[in-house]
N, C-alpha and C positions, 0 to 999 in steps of 0.2 A: 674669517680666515685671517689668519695670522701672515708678518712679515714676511716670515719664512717659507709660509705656503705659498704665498702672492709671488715669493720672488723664484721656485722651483716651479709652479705652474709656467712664468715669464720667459725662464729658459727652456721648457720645454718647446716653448712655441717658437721660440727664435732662438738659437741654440748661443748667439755673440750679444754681448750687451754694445751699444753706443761706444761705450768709452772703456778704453783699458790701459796698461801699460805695459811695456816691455823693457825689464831691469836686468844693466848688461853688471853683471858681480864678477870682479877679481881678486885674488888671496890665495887661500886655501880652496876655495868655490871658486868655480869659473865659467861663467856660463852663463846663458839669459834665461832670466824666467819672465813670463805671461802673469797678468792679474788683469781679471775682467772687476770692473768696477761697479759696484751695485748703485748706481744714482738714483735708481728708484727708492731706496732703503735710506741713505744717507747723504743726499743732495747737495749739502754743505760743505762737509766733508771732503767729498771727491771732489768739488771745486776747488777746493782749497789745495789737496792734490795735482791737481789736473795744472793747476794756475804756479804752482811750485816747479815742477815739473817742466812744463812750457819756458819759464825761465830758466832753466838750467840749474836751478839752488838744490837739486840732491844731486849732480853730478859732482865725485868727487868724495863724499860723506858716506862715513866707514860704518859698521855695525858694531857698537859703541858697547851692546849690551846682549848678550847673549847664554840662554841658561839651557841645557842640554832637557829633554824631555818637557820643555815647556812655548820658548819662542825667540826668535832673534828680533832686535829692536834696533833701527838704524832713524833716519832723517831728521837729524839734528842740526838745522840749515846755516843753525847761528856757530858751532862750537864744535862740529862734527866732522868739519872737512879734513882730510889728511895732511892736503898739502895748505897753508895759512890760514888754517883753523885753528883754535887750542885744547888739544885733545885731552887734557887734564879736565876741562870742564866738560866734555861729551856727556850727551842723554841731560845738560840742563837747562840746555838752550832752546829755541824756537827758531821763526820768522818776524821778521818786522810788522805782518799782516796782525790783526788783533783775535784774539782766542774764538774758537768756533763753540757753540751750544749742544751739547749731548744731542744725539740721533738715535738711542736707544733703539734696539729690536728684540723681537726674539729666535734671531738663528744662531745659533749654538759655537762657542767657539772651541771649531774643531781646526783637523789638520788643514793648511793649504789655508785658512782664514787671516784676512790682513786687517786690521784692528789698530783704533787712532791711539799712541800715549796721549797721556793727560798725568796732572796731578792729581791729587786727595778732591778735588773740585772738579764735579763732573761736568764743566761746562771749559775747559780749558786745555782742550785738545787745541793743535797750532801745525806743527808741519810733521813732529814724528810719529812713525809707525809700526809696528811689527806683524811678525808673520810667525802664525803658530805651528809646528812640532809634529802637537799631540794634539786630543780634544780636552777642554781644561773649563769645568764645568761652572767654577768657580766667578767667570769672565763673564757668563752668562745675564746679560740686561744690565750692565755697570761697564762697558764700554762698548764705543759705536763699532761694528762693523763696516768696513769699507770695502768689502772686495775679496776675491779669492784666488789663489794659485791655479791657474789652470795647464799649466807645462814649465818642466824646469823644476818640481821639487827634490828634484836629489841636486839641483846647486843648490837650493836652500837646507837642505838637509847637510850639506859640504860645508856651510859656512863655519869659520872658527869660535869656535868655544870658549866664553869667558870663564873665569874663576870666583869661586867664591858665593855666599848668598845671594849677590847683588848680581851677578853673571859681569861684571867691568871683564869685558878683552886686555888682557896684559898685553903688551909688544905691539906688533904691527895686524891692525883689523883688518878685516877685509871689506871691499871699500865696494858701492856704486858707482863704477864708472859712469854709467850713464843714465838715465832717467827718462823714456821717452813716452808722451800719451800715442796712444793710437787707436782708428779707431774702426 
């Protein structure tokens, strides 16, 4: 049985996982949304999360990179915050903590899936993340899954739209006020 059956079998059984969060987003979107944390899938990962988080380092840090019909991409702890951050270098920064090692599965990265960036080096995922759109098949076993939207996709759906290939948010992003684990 595959990750993904292991982890829909899981929920069935217990409909709330251990650890999730709740992200208060203001801007254009305004609103909290829910993400339940798959730690059984990506253990690493959502510690890493969890441990960002806990310290308060994505409160504050905008959604830097956003492409319409694909996903918005915020947690950029080093160079992402709005207010004495530098938003010229947004989506190239990290955390001070050291790169985490691919968590590879096989669930699908669809709508409401929350998914670690990394560079071209699939072992260098760090604090940022995104939240997918659409289903985007492409994603599929070449980046870790972390977790999924479980209430509040039309604030994520609300969030502002970058421009251009790259999705860069021109002007004023919309930002994660707050970052909170719960559980």
């Amino acid at each position: 049985m595959g990750n993904w059956a292991i982890l829909a079998a899981t929920l069935a059984a217990s409909p709330a996982l251990a650890t999730g969060l709740e992200i208060e987003i203001a801007g254009e979107a305004n609103g909290t949304v829910a993400i339940d944390l798959f730690e059984e899938v990506a253990p690493q990962h959502v510690e890493r999360i969890t441990t960002l988080a806990e310290k308060g380092a994505y409160d504050g840090v905008a959604f830097h990179r956003v492409i319409d019909d694909f996903m918005a991409q915020t947690g950029d702890v080093q160079f992402g915050k709005v207010e004495g951050g530098n938003m010229a270098y947004a989506g190239r920064g990290g955390s001070t903590l050291p790169d985490v090692p691919q968590e590879f599965s096989d669930i699908p990265f669809e709508r409401g899936i929350l998914g670690m960036a990394r560079s071209q080096n699939p072992d260098s995922a760090n604090s940022q993340f995104f939240i997918m759109f659409t289903r985007y098949p492409s994603l599929d076993g070449q980046y870790t899954v972390v977790g999924k939207v479980t209430d509040g996709m039309e604030v994520v759906d609300a969030i502002k739209r970058g421009t251009g290939q790259n999705g860069a948010v021109v002007g004023q992003p919309d930002v994660m006020t707050s970052v909170t684990v719960i559980d």
